[in-house]
BARORO-98388 format. One line per 4 residues: number of its first residue (from 1); for each residue x, y, z of C-alpha. Coordinates in Angstrom, 2 decimals. Example, Ala and Ser with C-alpha at 12.3 -4.5 7.8 and 13.67 -1.06 7.14 Angstrom:
BEGIN
1> 12.30:-4.50:7.80 ~ 13.67:-1.06:7.14
END
This chain:
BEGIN
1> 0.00:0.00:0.00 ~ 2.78:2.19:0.56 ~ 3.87:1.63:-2.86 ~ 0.97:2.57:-4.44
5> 1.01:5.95:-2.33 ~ 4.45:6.63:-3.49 ~ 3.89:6.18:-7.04 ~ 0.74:8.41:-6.85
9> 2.42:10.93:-5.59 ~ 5.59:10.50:-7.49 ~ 4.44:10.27:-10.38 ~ 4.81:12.22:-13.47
13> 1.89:11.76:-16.02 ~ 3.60:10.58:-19.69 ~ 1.61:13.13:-21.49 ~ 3.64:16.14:-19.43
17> 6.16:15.01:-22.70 ~ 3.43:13.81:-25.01 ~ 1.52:16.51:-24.50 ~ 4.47:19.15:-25.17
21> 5.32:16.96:-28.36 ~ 1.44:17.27:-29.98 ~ 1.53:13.05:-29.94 ~ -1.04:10.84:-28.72
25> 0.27:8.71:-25.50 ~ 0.73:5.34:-27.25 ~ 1.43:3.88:-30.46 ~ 2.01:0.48:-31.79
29> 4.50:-1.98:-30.58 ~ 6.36:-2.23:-33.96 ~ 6.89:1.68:-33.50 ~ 9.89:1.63:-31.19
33> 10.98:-1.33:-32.78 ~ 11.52:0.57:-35.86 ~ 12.18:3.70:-34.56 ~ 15.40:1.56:-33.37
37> 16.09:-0.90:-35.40 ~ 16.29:1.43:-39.08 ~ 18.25:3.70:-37.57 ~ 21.08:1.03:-36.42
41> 20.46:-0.66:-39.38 ~ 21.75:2.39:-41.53 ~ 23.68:3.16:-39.21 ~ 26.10:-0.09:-39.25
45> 26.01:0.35:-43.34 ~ 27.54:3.10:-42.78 ~ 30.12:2.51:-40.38 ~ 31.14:-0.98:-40.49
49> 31.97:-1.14:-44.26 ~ 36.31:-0.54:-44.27 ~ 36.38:-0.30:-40.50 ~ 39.94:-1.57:-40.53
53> 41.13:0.22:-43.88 ~ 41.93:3.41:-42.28 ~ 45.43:3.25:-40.87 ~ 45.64:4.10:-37.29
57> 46.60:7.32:-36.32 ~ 48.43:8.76:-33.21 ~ 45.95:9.11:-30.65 ~ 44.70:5.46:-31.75
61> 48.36:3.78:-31.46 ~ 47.84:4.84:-27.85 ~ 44.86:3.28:-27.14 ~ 46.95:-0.09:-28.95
65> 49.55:0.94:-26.72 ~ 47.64:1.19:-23.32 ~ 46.02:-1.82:-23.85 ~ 48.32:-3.88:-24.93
69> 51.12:-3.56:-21.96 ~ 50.62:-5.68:-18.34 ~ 48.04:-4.24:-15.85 ~ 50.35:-2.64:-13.74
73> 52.60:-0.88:-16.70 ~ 49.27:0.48:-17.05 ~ 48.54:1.96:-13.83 ~ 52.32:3.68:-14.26
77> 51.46:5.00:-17.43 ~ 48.28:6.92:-15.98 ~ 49.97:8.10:-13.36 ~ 51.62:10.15:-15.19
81> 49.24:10.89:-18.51 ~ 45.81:9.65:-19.87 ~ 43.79:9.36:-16.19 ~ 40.48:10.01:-18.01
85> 40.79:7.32:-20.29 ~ 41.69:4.53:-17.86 ~ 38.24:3.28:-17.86 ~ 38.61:3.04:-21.79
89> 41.73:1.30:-21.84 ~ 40.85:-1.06:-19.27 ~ 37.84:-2.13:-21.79 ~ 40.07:-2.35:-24.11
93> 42.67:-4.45:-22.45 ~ 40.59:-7.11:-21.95 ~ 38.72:-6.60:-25.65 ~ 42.12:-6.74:-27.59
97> 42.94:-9.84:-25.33 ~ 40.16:-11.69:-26.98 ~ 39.72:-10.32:-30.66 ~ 43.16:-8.80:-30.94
101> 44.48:-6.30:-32.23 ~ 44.14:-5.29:-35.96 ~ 42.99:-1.80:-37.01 ~ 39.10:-3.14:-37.29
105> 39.14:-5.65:-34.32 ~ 40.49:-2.21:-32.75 ~ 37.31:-0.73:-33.89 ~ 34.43:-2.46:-33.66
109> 33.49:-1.63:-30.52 ~ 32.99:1.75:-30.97 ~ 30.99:0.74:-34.35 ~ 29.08:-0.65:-32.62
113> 28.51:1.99:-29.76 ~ 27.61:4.13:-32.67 ~ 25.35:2.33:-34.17 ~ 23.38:1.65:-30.91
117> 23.36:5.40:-30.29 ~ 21.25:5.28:-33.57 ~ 18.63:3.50:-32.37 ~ 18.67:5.23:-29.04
121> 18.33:8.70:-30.75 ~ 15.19:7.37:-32.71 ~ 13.89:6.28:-29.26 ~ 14.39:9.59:-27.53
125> 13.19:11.45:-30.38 ~ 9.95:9.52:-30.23 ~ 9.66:10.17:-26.41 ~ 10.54:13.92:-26.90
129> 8.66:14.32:-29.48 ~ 7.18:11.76:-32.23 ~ 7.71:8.66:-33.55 ~ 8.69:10.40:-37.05
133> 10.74:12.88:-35.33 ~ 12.60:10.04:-33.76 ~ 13.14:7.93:-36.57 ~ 14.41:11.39:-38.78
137> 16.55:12.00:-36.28 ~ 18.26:8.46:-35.78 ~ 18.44:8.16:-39.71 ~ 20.38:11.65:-40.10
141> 22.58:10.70:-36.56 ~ 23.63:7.53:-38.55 ~ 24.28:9.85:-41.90 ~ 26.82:12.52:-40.29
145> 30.16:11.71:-41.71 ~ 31.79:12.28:-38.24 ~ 29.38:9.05:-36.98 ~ 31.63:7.11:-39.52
149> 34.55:8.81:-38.89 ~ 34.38:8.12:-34.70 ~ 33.25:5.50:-35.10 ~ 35.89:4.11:-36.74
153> 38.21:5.22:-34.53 ~ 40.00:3.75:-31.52 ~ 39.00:6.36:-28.86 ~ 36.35:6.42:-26.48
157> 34.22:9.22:-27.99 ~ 31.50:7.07:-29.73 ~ 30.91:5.84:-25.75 ~ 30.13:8.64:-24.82
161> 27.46:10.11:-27.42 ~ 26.30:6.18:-26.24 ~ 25.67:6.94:-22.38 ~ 24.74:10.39:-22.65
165> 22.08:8.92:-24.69 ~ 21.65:6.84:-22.61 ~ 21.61:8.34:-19.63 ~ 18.94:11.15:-21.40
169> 16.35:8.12:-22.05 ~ 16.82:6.49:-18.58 ~ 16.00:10.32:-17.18 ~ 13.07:10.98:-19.36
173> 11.12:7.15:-18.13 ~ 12.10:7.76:-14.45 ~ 10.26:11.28:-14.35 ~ 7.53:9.86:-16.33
177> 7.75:5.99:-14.17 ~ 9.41:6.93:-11.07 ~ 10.79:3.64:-9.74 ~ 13.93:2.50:-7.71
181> 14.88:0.55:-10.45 ~ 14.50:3.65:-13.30 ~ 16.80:5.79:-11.09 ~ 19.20:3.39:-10.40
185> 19.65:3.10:-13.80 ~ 19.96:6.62:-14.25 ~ 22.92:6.72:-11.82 ~ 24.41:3.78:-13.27
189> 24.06:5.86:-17.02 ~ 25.61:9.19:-15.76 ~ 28.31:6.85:-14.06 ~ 29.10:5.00:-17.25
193> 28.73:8.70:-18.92 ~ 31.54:10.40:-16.51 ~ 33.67:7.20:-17.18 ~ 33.53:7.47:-21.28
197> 34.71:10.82:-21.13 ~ 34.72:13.84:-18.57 ~ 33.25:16.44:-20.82 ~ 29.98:14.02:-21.72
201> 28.74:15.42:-17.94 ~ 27.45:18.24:-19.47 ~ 24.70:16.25:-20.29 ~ 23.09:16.59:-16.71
205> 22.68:20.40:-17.52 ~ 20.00:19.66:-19.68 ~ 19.02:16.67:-17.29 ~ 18.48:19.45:-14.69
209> 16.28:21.36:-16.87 ~ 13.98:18.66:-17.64 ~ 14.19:17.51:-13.61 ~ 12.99:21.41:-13.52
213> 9.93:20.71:-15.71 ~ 8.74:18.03:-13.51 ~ 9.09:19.95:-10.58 ~ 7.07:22.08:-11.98
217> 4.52:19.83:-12.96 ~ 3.85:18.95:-9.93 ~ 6.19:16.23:-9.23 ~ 7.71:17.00:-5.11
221> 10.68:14.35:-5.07 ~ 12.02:14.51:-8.62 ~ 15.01:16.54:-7.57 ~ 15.72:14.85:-4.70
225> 15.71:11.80:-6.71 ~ 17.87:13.55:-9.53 ~ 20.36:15.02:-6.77 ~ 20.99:11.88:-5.51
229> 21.54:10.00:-8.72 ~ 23.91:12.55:-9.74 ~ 26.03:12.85:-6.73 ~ 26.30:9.03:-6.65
233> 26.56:8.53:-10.13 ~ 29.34:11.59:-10.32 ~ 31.17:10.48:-7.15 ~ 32.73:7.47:-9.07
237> 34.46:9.91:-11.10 ~ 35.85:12.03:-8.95 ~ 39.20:10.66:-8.50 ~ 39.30:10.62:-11.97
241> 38.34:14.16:-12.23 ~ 41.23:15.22:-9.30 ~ 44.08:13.03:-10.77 ~ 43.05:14.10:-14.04
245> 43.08:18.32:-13.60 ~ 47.06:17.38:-12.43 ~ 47.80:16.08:-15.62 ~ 45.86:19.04:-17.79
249> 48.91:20.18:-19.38 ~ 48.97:17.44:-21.40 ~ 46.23:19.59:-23.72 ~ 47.74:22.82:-23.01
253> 48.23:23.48:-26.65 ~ 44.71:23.51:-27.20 ~ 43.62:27.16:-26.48 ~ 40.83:27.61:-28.70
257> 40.53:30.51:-31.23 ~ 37.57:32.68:-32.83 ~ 39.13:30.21:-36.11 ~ 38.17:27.51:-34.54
261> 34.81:28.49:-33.19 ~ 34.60:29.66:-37.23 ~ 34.76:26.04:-37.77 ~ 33.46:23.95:-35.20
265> 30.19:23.15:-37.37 ~ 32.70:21.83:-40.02 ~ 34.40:19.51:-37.32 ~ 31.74:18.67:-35.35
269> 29.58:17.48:-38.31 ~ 32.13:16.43:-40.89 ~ 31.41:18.56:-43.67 ~ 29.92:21.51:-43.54
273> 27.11:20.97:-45.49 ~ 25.96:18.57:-42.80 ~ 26.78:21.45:-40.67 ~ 24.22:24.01:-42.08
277> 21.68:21.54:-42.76 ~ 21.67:20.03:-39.19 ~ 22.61:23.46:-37.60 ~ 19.57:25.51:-39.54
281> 17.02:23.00:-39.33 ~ 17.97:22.75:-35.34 ~ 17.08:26.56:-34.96 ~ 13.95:25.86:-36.93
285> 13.43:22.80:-34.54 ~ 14.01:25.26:-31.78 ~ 11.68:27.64:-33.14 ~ 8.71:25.87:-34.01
289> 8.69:22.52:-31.22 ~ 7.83:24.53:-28.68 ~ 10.18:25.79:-25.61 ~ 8.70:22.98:-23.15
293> 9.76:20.10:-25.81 ~ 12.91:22.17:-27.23 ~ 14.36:23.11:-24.02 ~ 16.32:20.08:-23.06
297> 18.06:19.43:-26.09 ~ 18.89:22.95:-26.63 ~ 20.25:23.10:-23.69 ~ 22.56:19.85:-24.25
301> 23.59:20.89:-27.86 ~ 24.78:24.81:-26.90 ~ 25.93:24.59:-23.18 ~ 28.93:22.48:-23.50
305> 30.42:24.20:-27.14 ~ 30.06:27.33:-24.51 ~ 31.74:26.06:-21.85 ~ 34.43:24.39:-23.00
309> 35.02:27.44:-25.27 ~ 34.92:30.26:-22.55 ~ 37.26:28.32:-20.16 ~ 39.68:26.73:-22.91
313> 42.35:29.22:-21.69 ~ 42.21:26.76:-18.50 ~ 40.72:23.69:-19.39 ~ 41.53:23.18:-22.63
317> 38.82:21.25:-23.38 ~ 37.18:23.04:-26.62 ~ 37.58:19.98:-28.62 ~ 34.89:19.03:-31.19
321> 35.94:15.50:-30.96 ~ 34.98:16.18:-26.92 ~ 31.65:17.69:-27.73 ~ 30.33:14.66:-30.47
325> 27.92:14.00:-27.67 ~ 26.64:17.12:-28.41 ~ 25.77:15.98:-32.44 ~ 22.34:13.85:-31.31
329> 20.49:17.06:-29.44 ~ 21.37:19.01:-32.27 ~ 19.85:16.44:-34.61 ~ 16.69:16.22:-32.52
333> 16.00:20.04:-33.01 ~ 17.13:19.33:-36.50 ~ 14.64:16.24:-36.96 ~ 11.87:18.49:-35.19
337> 12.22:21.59:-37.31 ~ 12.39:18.99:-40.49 ~ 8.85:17.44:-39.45 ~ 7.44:20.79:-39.11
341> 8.36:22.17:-42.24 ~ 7.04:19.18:-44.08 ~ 3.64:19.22:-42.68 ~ 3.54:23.20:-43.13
345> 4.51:22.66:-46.66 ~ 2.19:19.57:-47.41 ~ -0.92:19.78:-45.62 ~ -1.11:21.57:-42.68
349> -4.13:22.18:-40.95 ~ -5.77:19.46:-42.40 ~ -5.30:16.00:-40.45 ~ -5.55:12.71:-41.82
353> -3.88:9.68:-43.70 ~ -3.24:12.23:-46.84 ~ -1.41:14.68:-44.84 ~ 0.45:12.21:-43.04
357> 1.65:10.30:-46.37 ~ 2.40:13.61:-48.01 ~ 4.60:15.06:-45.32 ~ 6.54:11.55:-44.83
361> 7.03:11.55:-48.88 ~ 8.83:14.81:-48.16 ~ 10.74:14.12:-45.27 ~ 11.83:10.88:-47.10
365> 12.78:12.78:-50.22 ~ 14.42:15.71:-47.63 ~ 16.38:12.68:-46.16 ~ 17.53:11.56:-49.58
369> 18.74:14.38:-50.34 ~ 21.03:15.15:-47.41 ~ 22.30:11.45:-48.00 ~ 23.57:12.28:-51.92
373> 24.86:15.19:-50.44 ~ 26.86:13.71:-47.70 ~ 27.92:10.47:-48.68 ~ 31.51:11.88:-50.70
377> 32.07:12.77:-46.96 ~ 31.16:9.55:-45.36 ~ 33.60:8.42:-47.82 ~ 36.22:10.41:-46.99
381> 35.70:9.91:-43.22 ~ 37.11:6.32:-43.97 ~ 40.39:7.70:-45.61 ~ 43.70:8.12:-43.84
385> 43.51:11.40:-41.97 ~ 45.57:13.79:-44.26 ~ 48.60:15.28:-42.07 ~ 49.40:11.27:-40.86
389> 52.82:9.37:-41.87 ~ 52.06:6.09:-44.10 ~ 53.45:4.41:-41.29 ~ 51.70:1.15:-42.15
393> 53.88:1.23:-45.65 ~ 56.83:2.03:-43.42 ~ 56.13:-1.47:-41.18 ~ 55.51:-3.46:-44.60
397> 59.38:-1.75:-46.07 ~ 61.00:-2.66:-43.06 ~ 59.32:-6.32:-42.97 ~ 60.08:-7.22:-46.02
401> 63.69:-6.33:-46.47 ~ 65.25:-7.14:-42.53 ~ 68.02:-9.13:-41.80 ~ 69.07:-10.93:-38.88
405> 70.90:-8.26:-36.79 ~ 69.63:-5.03:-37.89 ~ 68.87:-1.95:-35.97 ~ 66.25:0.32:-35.55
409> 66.03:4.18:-35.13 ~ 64.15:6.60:-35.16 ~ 63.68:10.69:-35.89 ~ 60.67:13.36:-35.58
413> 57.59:13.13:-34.06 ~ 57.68:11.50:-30.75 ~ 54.69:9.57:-31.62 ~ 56.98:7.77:-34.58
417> 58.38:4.92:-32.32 ~ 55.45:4.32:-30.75 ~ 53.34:3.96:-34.64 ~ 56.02:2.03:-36.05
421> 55.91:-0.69:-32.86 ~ 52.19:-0.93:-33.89 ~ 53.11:-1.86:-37.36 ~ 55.49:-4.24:-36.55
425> 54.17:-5.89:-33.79 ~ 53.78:-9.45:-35.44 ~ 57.02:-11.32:-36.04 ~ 60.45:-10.50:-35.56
429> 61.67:-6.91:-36.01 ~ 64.82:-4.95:-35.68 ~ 66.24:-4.20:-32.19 ~ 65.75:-0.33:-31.15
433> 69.31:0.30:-30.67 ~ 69.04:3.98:-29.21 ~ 66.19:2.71:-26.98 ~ 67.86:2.83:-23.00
437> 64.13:3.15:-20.85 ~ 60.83:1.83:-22.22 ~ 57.84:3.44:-22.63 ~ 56.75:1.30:-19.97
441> 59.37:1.90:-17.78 ~ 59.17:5.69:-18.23 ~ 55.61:5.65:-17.37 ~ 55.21:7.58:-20.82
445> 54.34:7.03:-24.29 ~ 57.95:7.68:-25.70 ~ 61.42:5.94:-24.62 ~ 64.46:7.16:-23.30
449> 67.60:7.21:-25.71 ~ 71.06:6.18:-24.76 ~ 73.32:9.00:-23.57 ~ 76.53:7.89:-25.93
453> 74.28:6.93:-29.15 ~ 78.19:5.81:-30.54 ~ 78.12:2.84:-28.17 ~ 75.00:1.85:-28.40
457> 75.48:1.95:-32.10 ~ 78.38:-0.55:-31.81 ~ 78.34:-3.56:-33.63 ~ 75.12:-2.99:-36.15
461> 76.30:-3.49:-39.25 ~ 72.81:-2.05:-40.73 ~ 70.07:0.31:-39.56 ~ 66.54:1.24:-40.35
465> 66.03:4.67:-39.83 ~ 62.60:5.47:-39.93 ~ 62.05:9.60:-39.66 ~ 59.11:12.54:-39.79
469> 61.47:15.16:-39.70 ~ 60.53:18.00:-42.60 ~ 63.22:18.23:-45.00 ~ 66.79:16.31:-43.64
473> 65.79:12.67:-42.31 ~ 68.17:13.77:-39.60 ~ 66.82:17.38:-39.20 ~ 66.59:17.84:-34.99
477> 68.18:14.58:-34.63 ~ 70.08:15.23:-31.13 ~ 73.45:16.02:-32.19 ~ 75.62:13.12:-30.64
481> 73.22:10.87:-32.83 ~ 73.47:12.36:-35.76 ~ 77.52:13.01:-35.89 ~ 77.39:8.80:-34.78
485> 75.80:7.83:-38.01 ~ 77.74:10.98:-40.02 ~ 80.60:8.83:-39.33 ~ 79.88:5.38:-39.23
489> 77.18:4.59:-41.88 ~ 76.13:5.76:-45.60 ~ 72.88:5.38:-47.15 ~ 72.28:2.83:-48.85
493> 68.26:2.65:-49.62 ~ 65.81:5.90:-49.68 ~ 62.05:5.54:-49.52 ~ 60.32:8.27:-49.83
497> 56.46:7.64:-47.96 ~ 53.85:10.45:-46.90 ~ 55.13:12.45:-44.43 ~ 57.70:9.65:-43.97
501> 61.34:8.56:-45.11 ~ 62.60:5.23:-44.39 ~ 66.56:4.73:-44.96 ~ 68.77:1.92:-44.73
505> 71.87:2.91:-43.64 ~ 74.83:0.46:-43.96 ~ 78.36:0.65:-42.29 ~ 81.01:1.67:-44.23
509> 83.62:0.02:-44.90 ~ 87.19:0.58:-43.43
END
């Protein structure tokens, strides 16, 4: 009996959000089912096709890296960099242990994530608004060419669009079902949310605002129940957070610009084509869906950009990679304002089967559209990110013409020894001669070098040297190093690669 006091006074009828959308209260079984399962379906179509083509990049050979060395080289390694993504490489440790660790097998879990996010979006969008709203907006989520490009990569962003989803849903049924079970899920969502990535917590702004709505409404314990769930769900975190604000400098280079506020609809999106499109129709969305369905994804699309830009100077963290959790609010606006101009340009005002077929035609053909439009971009989303090294043509030179005995070294970036492990991480490979400290014995990502590179150069009678450097292979080689192979060897093999040189460099004879 107690129960069934609670939940009456609790409770938060489901038309407060049906009501704000203009949708009747229930529809058909097969409606969320779709409403899901399209959107995933596209969705994987256009993300798993050439998941493993792309070669990794730098940020990606660290996620190979992290979760490839022992447990407790691990913990060393974020003590000193990479806190925030512990969770991630943990998943990944024991992930790679099982499917290994090619570019794709690499991959496919954050497919995946991004393909689920799909279906979520449709779901939200039908419990924010309507069921065509929701399946718009899950079809254009799984169009954007940065869906395909994150998720195809090896970072833990396509988690968190995933569990701020997520979480979003899981909020929207507890107001509307208040149990223990719908708010513990809730916590465990903004937990899982914190974990993905730090900046995916701006998500509980707009949780706050629709926790406002209900209070409103009349519900008396909604807060308290939200306040709860997001200091438990938070406090996980937390150490994360502290350890994490020590190692900020790490990003420091990232003090965002008016430039890149210029472009930020470009990166977040992809192209920017999909930029405008999704952008406009969002403010149309915003315009037209009224402020008590509009608010909470407003909120959660423009809040964190803000943010993240005002406090960059600090933080650091105006990143549209770090905001892609952001791309599904926008998207609902965007699906919203989409719906509404079909039905004003069909037959508005006049309800029925005919108006309903004619506006779908034209949302269907508006949909086609944006897909000719964006699929060169989907496309190149799959390519090699342009300013990489072929590194993986590097690994296949070196492979194929080895010998017993030879040597290793390496010039430029410091993420070179690191990509070139990756690529030759099968079979035997050339000793790294200058190599005195591991990476995992630095607690780093890079190695220490030998202090006398002459000695440790002793007794190779050939070396790979494998070099980023712009211009001279040797160009800010440390100076001892390069005056050791001045003297001692002569090139004898040049490959020229992108942004890339591989030498072999023989002895010379006495």
């Amino acid at each position: 009996m107690t129960s069934s006091i609670a939940d009456r006074v609790v409770r938060t009828p489901r038309a407060a959000w049906t009501e704000a959308a203009g949708r009747p209260a229930r529809d058909g079984r097969w409606v969320p089912l779709l409403v899901f399962l399209l959107p995933m379906a596209v969705a994987l179509a256009c993300v798993l096709p050439g998941i493993g083509h792309r070669q990794l990049w730098r940020d990606e050979h660290c996620t190979w890296w992290a979760s490839s060395i022992r447990y407790p080289d691990l913990g060393f390694l974020i003590e000193h960099i990479d806190v925030v993504f512990a969770p991630f490489y943990a998943l990944m440790h024991v992930w790679t242990a099982l499917a290994g660790t090619s570019p794709a097998a690499l991959r496919l879990p954050q497919g995946l994530a991004m393909a689920a996010s799909a279906g979520l979006l449709g779901l939200l969008g039908r419990q924010m608004f309507t069921p065509r709203t929701g399946l718009v907006a899950g079809l254009l989520f799984a169009l954007v060419p940065t869906v395909t490009r994150y998720g195809q990569e090896a970072r833990p962003y396509a988690f968190a669009v995933l569990f701020s989803l997520l979480a979003t849903l899981l909020l929207l049924r507890a107001l509307e079902r208040p149990t223990t079970k719908g708010w513990a899920l809730y916590t465990l969502a903004i937990t899982l949310t914190g974990l993905s990535h730090l900046v995916a917590l701006c998500v509980v702004a707009a949780h706050a605002v629709a926790v406002l709505r209900a209070r409103r409404g009349g519900d008396p314990i909604a807060h308290w129940a939200f306040g709860c769930a997001v200091v438990m769900g938070t406090s996980t975190v937390v150490p994360m957070i502290v350890k994490g604000s020590g190692q900020a400098g790490q990003i420091s280079w990232n003090n965002a610009t008016l430039l890149d506020l210029s472009t930020y609809p470009m990166e977040l999106f992809g192209s920017w084509f999909s930029g405008a499109v999704v952008m406009g129709l969002g403010v149309v969305g915003l315009l037209t869906a009224g402020r008590k369905a509009a608010v909470v994804p407003a909120v959660w699309a423009v809040l964190p950009p803000v943010l993240t830009f005002l406090t960059s100077d600090r933080l650091h963290l105006f990143l549209p990679r770090y905001l892609l959790f952001t791309v599904p609010a926008w998207l609902l606006l965007a699906a919203a304002g989409a719906v509404r101009c079909a039905d004003v340009l069909t037959f508005a005002g006049r309800p029925g089967r005919l108006g309903r077929v004619a506006g779908g035609v034209l949302v269907t053909g508006a949909v086609a559209g944006f897909v000719f439009q964006v699929l060169p971009a989907v496309a190149t989303a799959r390519q090699d990110l342009p300013g990489e090294p072929d590194y993986a043509a590097a690994g296949r030179i070196v492979t194929a013409g080895q010998r017993p005995g030879d040597g290793i070294i390496y010039n430029g970036d410091f993420g070179v020894r690191k990509a070139m492990a990756y690529e030759l991480r099968e079979g035997a490979r050339p000793k790294d001669v200058l190599m005195k400290l591991t990476p995992q014995q630095t607690g780093w990502y890079t190695a220490d070098e030998c202090d006398v590179p002459a000695a440790c150069l002793a007794g190779r009678r050939r070396l790979w040297l494998v070099s980023t450097a712009v211009g001279s292979t040797r160009s800010d080689m440390r100076a001892s190093t390069a005056a050791a192979l001045a003297g001692r060897f002569t090139v004898a093999r040049t490959k020229r690669l992108h942004n890339l040189t591989v030498q072999l460099l023989q002895r010379r004879s006495r």
